[in-house]
NUVEX-13614 format. One record per residue (C-alpha): residue number from 1; residue in three letters; x, y, z. Coordinates in nm, 2 decimals. Layout:
NUVEX-13614
ATOM     n   res       xx       yy       zz
ATOM   NUM   Ala        X        Y        Z
...
end
This chain:
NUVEX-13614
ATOM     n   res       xx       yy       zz
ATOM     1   Unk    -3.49    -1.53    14.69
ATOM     2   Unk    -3.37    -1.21    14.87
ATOM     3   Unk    -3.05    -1.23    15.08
ATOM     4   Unk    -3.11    -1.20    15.47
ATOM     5   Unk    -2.89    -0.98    15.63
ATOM     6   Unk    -2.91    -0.99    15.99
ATOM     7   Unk    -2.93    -0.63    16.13
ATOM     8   Unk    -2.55    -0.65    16.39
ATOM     9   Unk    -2.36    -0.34    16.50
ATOM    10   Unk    -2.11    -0.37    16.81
ATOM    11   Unk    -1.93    -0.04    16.68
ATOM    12   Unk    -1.88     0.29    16.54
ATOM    13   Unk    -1.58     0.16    16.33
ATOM    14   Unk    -1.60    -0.22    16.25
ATOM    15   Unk    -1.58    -0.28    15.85
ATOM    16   Unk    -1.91    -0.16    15.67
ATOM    17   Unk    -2.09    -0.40    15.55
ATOM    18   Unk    -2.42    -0.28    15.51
ATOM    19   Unk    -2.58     0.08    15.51
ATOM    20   Unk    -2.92     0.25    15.46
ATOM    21   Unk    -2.88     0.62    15.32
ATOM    22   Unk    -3.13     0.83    15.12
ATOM    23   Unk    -3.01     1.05    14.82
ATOM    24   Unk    -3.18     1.40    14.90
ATOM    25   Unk    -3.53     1.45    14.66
ATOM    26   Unk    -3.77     1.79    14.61
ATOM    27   Unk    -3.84     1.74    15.01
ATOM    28   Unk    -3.56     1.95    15.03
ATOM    29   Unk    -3.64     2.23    14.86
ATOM    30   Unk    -4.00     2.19    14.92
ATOM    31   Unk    -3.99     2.51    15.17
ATOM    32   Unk    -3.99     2.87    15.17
ATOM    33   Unk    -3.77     3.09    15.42
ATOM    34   Unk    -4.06     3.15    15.62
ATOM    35   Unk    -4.11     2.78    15.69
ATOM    36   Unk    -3.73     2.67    15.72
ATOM    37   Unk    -3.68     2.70    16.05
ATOM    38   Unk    -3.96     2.46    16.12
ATOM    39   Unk    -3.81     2.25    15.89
ATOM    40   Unk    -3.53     2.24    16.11
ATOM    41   Unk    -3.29     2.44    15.89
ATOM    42   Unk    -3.13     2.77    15.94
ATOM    43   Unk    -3.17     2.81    15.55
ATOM    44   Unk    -3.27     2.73    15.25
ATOM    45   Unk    -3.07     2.46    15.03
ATOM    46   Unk    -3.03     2.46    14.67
ATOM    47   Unk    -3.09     2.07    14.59
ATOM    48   Unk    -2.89     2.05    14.22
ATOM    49   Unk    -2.60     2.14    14.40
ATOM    50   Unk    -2.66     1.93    14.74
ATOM    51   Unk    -2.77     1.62    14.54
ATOM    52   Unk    -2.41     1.67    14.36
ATOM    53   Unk    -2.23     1.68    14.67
ATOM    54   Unk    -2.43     1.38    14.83
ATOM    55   Unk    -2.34     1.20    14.50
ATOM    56   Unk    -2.03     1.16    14.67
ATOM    57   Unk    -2.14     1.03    14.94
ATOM    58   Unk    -2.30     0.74    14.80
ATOM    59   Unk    -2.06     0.72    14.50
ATOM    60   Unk    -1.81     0.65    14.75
ATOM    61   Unk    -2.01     0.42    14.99
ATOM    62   Unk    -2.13     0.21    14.67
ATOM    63   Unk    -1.77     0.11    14.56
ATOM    64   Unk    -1.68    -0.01    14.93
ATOM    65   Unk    -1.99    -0.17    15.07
ATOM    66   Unk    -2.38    -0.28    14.98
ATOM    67   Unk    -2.65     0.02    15.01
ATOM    68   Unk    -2.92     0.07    15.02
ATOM    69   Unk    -3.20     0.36    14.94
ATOM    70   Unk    -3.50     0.44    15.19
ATOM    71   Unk    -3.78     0.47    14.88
ATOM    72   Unk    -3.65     0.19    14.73
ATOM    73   Unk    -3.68    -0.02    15.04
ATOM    74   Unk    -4.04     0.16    15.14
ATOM    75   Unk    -4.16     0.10    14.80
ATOM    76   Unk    -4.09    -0.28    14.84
ATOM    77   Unk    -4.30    -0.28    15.19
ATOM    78   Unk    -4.61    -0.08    15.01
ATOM    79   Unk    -4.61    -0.37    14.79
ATOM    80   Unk    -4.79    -0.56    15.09
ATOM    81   Unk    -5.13    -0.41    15.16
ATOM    82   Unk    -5.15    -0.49    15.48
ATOM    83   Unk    -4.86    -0.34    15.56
ATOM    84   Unk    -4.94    -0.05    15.35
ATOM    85   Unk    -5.27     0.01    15.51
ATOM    86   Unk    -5.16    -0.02    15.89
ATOM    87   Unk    -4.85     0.26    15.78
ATOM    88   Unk    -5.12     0.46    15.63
ATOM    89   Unk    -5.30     0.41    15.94
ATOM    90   Unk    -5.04     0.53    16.17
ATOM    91   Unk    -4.93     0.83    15.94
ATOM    92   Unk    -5.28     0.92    15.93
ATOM    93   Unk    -5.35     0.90    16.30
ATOM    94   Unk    -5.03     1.09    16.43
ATOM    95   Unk    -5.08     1.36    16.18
ATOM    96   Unk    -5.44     1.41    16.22
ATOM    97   Unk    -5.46     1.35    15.84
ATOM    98   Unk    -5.73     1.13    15.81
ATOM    99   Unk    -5.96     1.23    15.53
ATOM   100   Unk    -5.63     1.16    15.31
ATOM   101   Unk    -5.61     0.80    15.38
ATOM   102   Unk    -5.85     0.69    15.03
ATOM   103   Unk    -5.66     0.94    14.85
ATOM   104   Unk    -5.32     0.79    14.96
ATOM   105   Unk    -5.48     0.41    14.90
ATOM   106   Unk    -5.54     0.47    14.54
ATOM   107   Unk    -5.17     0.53    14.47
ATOM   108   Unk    -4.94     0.28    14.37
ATOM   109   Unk    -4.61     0.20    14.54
ATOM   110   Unk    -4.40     0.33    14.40
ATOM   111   Unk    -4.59     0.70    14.37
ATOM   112   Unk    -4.70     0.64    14.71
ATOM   113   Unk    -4.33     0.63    14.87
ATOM   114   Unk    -4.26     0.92    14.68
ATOM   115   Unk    -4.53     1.14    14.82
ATOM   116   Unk    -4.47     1.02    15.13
ATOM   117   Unk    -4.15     1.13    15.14
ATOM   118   Unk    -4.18     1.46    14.93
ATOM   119   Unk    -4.51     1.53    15.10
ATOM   120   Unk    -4.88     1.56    14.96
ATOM   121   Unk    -4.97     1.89    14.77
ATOM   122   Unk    -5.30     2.00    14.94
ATOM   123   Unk    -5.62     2.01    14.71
ATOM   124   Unk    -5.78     2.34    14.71
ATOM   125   Unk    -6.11     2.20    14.65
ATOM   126   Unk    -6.28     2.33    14.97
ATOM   127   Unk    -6.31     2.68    15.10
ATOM   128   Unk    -6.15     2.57    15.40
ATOM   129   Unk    -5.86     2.44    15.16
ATOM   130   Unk    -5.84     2.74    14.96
ATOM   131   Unk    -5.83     2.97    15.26
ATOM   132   Unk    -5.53     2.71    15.44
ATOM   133   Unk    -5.21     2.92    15.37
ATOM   134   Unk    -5.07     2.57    15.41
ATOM   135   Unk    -4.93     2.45    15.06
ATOM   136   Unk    -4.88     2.07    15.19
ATOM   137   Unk    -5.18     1.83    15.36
ATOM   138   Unk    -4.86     1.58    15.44
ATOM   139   Unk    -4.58     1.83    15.49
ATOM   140   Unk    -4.23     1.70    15.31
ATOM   141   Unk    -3.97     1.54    15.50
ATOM   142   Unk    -3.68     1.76    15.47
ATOM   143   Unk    -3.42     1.59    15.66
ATOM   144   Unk    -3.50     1.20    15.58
ATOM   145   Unk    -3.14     1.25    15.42
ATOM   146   Unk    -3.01     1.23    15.79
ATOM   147   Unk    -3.07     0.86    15.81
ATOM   148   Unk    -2.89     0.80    16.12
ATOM   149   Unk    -3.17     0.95    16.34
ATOM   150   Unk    -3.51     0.76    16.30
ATOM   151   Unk    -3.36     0.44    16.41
ATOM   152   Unk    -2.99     0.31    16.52
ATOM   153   Unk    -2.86    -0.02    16.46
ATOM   154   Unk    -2.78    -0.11    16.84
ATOM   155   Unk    -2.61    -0.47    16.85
ATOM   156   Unk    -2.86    -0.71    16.66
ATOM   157   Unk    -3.16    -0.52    16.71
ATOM   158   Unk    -3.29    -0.15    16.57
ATOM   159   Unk    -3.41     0.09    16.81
ATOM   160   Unk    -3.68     0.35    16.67
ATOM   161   Unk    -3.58     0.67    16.70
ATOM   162   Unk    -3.85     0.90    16.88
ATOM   163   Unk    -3.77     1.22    16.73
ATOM   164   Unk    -3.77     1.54    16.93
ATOM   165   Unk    -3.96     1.72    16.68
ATOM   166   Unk    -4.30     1.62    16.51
ATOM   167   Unk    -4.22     1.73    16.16
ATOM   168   Unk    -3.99     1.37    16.19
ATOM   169   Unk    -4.23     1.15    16.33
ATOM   170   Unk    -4.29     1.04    16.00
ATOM   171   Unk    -3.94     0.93    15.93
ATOM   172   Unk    -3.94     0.68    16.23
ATOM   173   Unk    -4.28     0.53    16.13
ATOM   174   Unk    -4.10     0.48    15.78
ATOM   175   Unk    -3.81     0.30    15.94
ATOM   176   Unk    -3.99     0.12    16.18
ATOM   177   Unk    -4.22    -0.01    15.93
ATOM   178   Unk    -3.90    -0.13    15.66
ATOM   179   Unk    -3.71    -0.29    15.98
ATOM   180   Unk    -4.04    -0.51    16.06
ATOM   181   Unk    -4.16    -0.60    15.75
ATOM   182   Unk    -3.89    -0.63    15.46
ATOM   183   Unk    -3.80    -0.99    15.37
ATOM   184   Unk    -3.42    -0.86    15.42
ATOM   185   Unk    -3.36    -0.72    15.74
ATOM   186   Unk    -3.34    -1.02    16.01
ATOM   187   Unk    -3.39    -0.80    16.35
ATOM   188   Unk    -3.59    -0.72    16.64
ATOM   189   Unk    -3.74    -0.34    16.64
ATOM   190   Unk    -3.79    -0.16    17.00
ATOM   191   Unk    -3.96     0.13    17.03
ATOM   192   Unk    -3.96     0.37    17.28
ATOM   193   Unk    -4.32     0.46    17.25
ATOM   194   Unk    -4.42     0.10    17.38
ATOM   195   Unk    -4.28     0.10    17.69
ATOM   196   Unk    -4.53     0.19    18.00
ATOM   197   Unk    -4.28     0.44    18.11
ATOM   198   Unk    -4.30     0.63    17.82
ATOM   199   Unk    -4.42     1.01    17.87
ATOM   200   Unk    -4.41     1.34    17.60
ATOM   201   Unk    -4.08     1.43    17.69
ATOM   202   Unk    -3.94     1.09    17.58
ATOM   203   Unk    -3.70     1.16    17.25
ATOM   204   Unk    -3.39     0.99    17.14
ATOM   205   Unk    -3.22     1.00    16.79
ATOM   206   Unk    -2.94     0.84    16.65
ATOM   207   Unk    -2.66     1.10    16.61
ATOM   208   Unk    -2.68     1.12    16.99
ATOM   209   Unk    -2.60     0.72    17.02
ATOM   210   Unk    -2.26     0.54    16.98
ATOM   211   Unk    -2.18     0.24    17.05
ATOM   212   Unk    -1.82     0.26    17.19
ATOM   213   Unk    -1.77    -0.12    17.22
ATOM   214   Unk    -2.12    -0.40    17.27
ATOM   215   Unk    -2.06    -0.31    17.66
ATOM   216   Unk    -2.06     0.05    17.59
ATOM   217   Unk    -2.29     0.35    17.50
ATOM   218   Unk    -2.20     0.68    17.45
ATOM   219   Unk    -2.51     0.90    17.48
ATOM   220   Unk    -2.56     1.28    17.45
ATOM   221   Unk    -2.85     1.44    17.63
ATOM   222   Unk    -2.94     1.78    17.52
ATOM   223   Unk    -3.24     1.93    17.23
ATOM   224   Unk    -3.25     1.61    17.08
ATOM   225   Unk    -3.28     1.29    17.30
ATOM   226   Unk    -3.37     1.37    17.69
ATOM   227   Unk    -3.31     1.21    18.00
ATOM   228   Unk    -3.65     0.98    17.96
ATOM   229   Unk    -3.53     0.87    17.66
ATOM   230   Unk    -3.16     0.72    17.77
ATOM   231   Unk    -3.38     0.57    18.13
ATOM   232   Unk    -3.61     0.39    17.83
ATOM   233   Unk    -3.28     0.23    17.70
ATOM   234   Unk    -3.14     0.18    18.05
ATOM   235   Unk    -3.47     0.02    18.08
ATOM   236   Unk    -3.35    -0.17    17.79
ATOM   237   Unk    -3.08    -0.29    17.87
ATOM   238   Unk    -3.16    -0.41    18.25
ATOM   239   Unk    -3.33    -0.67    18.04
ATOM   240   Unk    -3.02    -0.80    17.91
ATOM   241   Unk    -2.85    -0.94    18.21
ATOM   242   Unk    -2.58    -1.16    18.05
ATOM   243   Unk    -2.30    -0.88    18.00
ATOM   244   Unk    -2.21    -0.61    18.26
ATOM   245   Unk    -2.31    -0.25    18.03
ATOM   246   Unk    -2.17     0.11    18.09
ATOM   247   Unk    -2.35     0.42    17.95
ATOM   248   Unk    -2.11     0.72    17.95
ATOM   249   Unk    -2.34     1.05    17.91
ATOM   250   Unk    -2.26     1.37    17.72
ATOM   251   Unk    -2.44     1.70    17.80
ATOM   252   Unk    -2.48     1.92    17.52
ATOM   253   Unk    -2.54     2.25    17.49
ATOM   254   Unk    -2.88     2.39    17.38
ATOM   255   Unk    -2.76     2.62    17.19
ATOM   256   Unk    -2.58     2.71    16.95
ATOM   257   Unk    -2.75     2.44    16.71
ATOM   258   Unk    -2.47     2.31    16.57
ATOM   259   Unk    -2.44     2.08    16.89
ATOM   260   Unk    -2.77     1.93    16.85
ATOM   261   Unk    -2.59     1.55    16.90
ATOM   262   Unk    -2.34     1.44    17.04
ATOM   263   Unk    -2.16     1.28    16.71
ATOM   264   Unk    -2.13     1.63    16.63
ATOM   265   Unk    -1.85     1.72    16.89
ATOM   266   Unk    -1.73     1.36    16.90
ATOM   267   Unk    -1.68     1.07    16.66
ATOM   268   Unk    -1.50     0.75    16.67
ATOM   269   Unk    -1.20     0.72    16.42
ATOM   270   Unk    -1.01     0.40    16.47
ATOM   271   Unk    -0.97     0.14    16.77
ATOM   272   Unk    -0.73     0.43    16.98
ATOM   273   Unk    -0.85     0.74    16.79
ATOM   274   Unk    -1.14     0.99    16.81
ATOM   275   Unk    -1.24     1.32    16.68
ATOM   276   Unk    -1.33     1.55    16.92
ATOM   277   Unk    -1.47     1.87    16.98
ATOM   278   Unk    -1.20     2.03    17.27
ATOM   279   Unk    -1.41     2.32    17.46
ATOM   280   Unk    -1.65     2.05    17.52
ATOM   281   Unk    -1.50     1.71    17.55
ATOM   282   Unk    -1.21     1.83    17.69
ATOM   283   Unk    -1.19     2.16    17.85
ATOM   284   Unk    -1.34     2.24    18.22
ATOM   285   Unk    -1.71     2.35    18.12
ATOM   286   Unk    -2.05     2.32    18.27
ATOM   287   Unk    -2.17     2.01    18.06
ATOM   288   Unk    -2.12     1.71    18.29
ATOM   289   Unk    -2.00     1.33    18.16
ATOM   290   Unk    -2.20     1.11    18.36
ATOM   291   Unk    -2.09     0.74    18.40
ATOM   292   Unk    -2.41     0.45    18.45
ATOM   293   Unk    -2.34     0.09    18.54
ATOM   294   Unk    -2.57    -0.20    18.45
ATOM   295   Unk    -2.50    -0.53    18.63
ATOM   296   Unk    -2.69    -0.82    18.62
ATOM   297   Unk    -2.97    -0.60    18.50
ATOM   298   Unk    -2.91    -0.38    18.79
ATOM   299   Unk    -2.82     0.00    18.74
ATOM   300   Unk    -2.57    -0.06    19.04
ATOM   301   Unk    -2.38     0.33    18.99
ATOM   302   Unk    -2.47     0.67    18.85
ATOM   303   Unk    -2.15     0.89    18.90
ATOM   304   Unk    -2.04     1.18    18.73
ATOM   305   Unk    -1.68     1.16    18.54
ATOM   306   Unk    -1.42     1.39    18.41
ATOM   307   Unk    -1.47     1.33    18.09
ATOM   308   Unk    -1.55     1.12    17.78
ATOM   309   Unk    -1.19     1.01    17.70
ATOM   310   Unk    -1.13     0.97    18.09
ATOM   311   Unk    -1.40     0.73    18.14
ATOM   312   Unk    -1.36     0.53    17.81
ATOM   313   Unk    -0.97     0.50    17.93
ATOM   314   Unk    -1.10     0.38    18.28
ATOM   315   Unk    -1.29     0.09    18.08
ATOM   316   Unk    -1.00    -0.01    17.83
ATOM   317   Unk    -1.05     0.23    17.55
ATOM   318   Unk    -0.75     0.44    17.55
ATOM   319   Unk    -0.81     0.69    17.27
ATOM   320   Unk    -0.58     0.97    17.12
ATOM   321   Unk    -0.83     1.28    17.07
ATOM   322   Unk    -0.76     1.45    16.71
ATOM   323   Unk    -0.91     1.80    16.76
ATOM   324   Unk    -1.18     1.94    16.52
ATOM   325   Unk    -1.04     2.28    16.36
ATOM   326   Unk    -0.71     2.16    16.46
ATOM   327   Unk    -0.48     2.30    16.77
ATOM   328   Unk    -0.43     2.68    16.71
ATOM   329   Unk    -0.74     2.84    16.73
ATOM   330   Unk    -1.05     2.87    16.95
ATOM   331   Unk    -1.21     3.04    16.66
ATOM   332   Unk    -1.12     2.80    16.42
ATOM   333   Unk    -1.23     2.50    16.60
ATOM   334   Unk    -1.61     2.69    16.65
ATOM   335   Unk    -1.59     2.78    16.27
ATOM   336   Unk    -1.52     2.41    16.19
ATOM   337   Unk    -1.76     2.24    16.42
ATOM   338   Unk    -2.02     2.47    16.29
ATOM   339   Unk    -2.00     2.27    16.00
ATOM   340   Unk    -1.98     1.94    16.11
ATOM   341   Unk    -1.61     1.93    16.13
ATOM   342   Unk    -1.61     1.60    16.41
ATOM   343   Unk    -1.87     1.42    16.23
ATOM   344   Unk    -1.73     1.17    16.10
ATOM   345   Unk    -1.85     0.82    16.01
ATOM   346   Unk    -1.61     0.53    15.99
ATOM   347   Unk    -1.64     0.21    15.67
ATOM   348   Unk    -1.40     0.07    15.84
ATOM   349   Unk    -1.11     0.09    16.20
ATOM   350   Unk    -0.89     0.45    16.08
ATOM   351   Unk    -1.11     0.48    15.74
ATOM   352   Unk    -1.31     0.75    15.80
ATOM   353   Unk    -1.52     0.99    15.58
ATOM   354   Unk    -1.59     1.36    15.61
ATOM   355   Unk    -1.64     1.72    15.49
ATOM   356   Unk    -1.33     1.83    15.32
ATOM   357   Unk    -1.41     2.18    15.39
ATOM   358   Unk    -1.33     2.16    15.75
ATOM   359   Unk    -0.95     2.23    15.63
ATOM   360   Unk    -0.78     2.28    15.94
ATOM   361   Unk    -0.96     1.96    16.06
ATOM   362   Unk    -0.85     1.76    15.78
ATOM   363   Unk    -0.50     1.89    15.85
ATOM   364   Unk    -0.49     1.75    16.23
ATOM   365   Unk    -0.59     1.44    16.07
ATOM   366   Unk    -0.33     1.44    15.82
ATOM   367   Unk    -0.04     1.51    16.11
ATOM   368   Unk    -0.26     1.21    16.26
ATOM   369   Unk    -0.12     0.96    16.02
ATOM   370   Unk    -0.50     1.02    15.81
ATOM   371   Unk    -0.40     1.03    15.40
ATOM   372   Unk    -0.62     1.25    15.27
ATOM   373   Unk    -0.86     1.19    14.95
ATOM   374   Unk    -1.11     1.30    14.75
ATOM   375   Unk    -1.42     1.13    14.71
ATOM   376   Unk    -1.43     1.23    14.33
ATOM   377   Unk    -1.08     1.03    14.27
ATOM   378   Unk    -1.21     0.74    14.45
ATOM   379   Unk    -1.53     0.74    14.25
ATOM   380   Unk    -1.33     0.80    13.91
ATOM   381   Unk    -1.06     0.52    13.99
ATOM   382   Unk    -0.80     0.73    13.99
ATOM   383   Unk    -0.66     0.62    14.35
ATOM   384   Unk    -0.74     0.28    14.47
ATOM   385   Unk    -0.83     0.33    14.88
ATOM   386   Unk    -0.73    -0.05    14.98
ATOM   387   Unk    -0.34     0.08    14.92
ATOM   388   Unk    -0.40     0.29    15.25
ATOM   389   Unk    -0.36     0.18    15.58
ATOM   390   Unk    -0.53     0.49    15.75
ATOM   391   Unk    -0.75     0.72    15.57
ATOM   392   Unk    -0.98     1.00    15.55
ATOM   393   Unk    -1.22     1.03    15.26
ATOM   394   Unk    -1.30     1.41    15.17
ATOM   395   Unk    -1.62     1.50    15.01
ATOM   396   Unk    -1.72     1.86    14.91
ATOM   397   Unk    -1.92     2.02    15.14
ATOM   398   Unk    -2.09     2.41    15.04
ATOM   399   Unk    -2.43     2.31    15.06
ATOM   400   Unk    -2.52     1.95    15.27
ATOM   401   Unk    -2.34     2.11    15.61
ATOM   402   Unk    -2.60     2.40    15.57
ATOM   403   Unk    -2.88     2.12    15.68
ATOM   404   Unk    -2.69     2.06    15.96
ATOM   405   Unk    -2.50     1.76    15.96
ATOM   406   Unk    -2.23     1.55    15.82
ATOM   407   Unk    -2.15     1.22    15.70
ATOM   408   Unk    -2.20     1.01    15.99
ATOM   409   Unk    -2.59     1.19    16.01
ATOM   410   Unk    -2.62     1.10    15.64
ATOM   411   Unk    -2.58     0.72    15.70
ATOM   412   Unk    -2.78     0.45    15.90
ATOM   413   Unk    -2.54     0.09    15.92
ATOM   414   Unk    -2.72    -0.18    15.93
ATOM   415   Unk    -2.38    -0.45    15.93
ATOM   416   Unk    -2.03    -0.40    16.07
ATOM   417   Unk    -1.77    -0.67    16.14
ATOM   418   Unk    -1.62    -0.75    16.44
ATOM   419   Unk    -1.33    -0.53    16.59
end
C-alpha cells in the first residue's frame, strides 16, 4: 500500500517534510542559441555540469527529508490509461498536436514520461515535415527543473500554476494531472483556468507566491503572474470565510529579468528573518506594496503600504531583513541578485539553502548568526547539520543560476510542519 501524504503548507519555513523536485534531463540542452530565448533562457547551459551542481540539491534534500522526482511520479499516473489518455488529450489540444496522439499512445510509461518531458523529435516523413525548420513536434520542457512554478502547495490544497508563457503550459498539465490522480497526494487541485472569470491575461506561478503565515500571502505582480491572476485567488479565498486573510502585493519590475518573481528579491529565512532585495523592498521606488483584506469572504480594504516588512510588522511578523549582496555596495547587491542571491528556500525555521556563489550574500548571513556549509560536506558526512542551530546550506552555483533561478525555484513542498 502506498503512504498518503496529505498535501499541507502554512509556511515558507516550517520543517520539510515532503518535496517534489526534478533532476534536470536532455530538455535542457535540447536548444540552440537561436531558440534560447524562447526557451526562456538568456543562454545556453551545459547539462554535465548543471546536473552536477543540482546533484547537490537533491543530495542534500534526500538526507533531510522524503523526495520526490516529477517522471517518476508521471510515469506512475501513465500507468492508468485513462488517465494517460485524457493527459494526452489535453497536451494534444493545447498544443495543436493532434495527429501525435496514436504515436504518443503506443509508448509505454515509462518512455512516454520521458518524451514528454524531453520533447518529441519530429518525423521527417512528409514534405511539409521535411521543409518544418522545427526539430521538435512536442518542443522540450527546459525549465520543468523550476518545480516551484506549475503549481504551489497553498495550505491543504495545490493551486495550478497558469504560466505566463505557453512553452510551460505543459508543465502545469503535468502537475495538475500527478496532484489528481496519484494514489499519494491527498489534496484538492484549483485551477485558474476553471473559474468563469478567467480571461488570456490570467497567469500566476509559484515563485511569485508565499505564504507568510495561513492568514497571509505575499504575492508579486509583474512578467509572470498578473493582476487577474491574484483577483482569481482573491476569488479564492472569499470562499473560505472562517479566517480573516491579508494579501500583501509586490510590484516587480519588468525588466531586468532577473526580477521575474517576487522570491527572487525576497525570501523567508526564519520566524523574524528574511532575505531581501534593498532597492526594491526597501528603498523609495516606483513599485508599490499593496495591502488586501478578506473578511468573512469580503475583500473589505485595498490600500497601498510602505512596504513588505512594514506591513508584515503591522500584522505580527516583525522580520530583521538580511540584505542580498550584503551592505556596501549598490553594485554588489545587483551583481548578486542577478544570480539569485535572495532565493532562498528554507527545510526548516533559520535552515536555509542557497547559491554559495552569492559571496557577499552568504557573508551578511554569516554576520546574521547563519553557519555556513557546503552541500558537498553534508552529502559526504563530514559535518552533521542537526549540531546547528541556524544554518545556511551552500551549493555551487556556475551553471543552474544561468537558467534563472535558485533553490527555492528548484523545489515544489508538498509537507511542512507547523511553526
Amino acid at each position: 500500500m502506498v503512504e498518503k501524504i496529505n498535501v499541507n503548507v502554512r509556511s515558507e519555513i516550517g520543517e520539510l517534510e515532503g518535496v517534489i523536485i526534478h533532476t534536470p534531463g536532455s530538455e535542457v540542452e535540447n536548444m540552440t542559441p537561436k531558440n534560447a530565448e524562447r526557451a526562456l533562457y538568456s543562454d545556453i547551459l551545459n547539462l554535465s555540469v548543471a546536473k552536477k551542481e543540482y546533484s547537490q540539491l537533491s543530495g542534500v534534500l534526500n538526507k533531510i527529508t522524503k523526495t520526490f522526482e516529477v517522471k517518476d511520479l508521471l510515469t506512475d499516473i501513465l500507468s492508468n490509461e485513462k488517465v494517460k489518455d485524457n493527459l494526452l488529450s489535453k497536451i494534444c489540444q493545447y498544443e495543436e498536436k493532434c495527429g501525435l496522439n496514436k504515436h504518443l499512445k503506443s509508448l509505454g510509461s515509462s518512455e512516454l514520461a520521458r518524451q514528454l518531458i524531453e520533447g518529441v523529435i519530429e518525423e521527417k516523413n512528409t514534405l511539409t515535415n521535411y521543409l518544418n525548420k522545427e526539430r521538435y513536434s512536442l518542443r522540450p520542457l527546459h525549465n520543468f527543473f523550476f518545480t516551484r512554478d506549475a503549481a504551489m502547495s497553498v495550505l491543504d490544497e495545490v493551486l495550478i500554476g497558469r504560466m505566463a508563457s505557453n512553452v510551460r503550459e505543459r508543465e502545469s498539465f503535468i502537475m495538475e494531472a500527478i496532484f489528481d490522480y496519484h494514489e499519494m497526494f491527498v489534496t484538492k487541485t484549483i485551477n485558474p483556468i476553471n473559474s468563469p472569470k478567467y480571461s488570456a491575461k490570467t497567469s500566476i506561478e509559484g515563485g511569485d507566491v508565499l505564504i507568510a503565515r495561513d492568514d497571509i500571502l505575499c504575492i508579486g505582480t509583474g512578467t509572470r503572474t498578473t493582476a487577474q491572476g491574484i483577483d482569481f485567488i482573491l476569488e479564492r479565498l472569499s470562499v473560505q470565510k472562517e479566517k480573516k486573510r491579508h494579501i500583501l502585493i509586490q510590484e516587480l519590475p519588468y525588466k531586468p529579468e532577473s526580477f521575474i518573481h517576487l522570491d527572487m528579491v525576497f525570501t523567508f529565512l526564519d520566524v523574524d528573518t528574511c532575505m531581501v532585495y534593498e532597492p526594491l523592498i526597501l528603498k523609495t521606488n516606483k513599485y508599490q506594496t499593496i495591502h488586501i483584506t478578506i473578511d468573512n469572504g469580503i475583500v473589505t480594504s485595498i490600500k497601498e503600504e510602505e512596504n513588505l516588512l512594514k506591513s508584515l510588522k503591522d500584522l505580527g511578523m516583525d522580520l530583521k531583513p538580511v540584505l542580498c549582496g550584503g551592505v556596501k555596495d549598490p553594485w554588489v547587491q545587483e551583481r548578486e541578485q542577478w544570480h539569485s542571491g535572495a532565493n532562498f528556500f528554507a527545510i526548516g525555521p533559520g535552515k536555509v539553502i542557497g547559491y554559495g556563489r552569492n559571496t557577499y550574500t552568504m557573508e551578511e548571513m554569516n554576520n546574521n548568526g547563519f553557519e555556513i556549509i557546503k552541500a558537498n560536506d553534508i552529502i559526504k558526512g563530514k559535518i552533521d547539520h542537526k549540531k546547528y542551530e541556524k544554518y545556511v546550506i551552500a551549493l555551487e552555483g556556475s551553471e543552474l543560476p544561468r537558467g534563472g533561478g535558485g533553490a527555492r525555484c528548484m523545489t515544489m513542498p508538498v509537507r511542512r510542519k507547523t511553526v
